[in-house]
N, C-alpha and C positions, 0 to 999 in steps of 0.2 A: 839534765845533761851538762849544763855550764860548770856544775861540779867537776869532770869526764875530760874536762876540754883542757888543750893548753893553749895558755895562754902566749902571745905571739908579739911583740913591738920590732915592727918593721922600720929600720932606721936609712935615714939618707942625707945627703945636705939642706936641700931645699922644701922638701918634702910637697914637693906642687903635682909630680906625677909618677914616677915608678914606685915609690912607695906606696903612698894613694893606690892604686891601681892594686899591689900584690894586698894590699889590705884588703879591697873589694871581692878578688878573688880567694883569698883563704876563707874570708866570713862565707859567701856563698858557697863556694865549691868543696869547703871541707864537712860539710854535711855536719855541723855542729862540734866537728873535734876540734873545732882553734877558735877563739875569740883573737881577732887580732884589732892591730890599732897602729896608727904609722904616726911618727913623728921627725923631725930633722934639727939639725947640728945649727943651720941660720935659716931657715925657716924664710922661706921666698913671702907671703901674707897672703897667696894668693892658688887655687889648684888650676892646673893647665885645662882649656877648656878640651883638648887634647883629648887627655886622658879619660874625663868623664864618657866622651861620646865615644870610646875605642870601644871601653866597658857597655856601653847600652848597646852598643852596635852588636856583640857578640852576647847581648842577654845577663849581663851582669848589673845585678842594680847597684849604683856605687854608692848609694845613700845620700849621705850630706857630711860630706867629707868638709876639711878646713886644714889649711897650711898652719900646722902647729909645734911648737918647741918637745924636744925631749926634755926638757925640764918640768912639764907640766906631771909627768911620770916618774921623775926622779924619787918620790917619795911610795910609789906601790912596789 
């Protein structure tokens, strides 16, 4: 199916928590049609403990997310 799928970089500044967050829910809730992945513009080093618990709270597993550069993706 990851053939099937579109792929998704969810962008922000910080990338600590609303990105974070819309990544967890496309990967889950799109039933395999998105691979996504979030990254940000300055990139805070750190995700909001926030956000994690919003997502478990409502059953979303948020994985093992990390406050990361869109530069890490510049090259796919």
């Amino acid at each position: 199916m990851a053939g099937d799928s579109t792929r998704v970089l969810v962008l922000c500044t910080g990338n600590s928590c609303r990105s974070i967050m819309a990544e967890a829910l496309l990967n889950q809730l799109g039933n395999g049609r998105f691979q996504a992945w979030s990254a940000g513009s300055a990139p805070v080093g750190y995700v909001h403990p926030g956000s994690l618990a919003t997502l478990t709270r409502h059953g979303i597993d948020p994985g093992r997310p990390r406050s990361k550069s869109w530069n890490e993706f510049a090259q796919h």
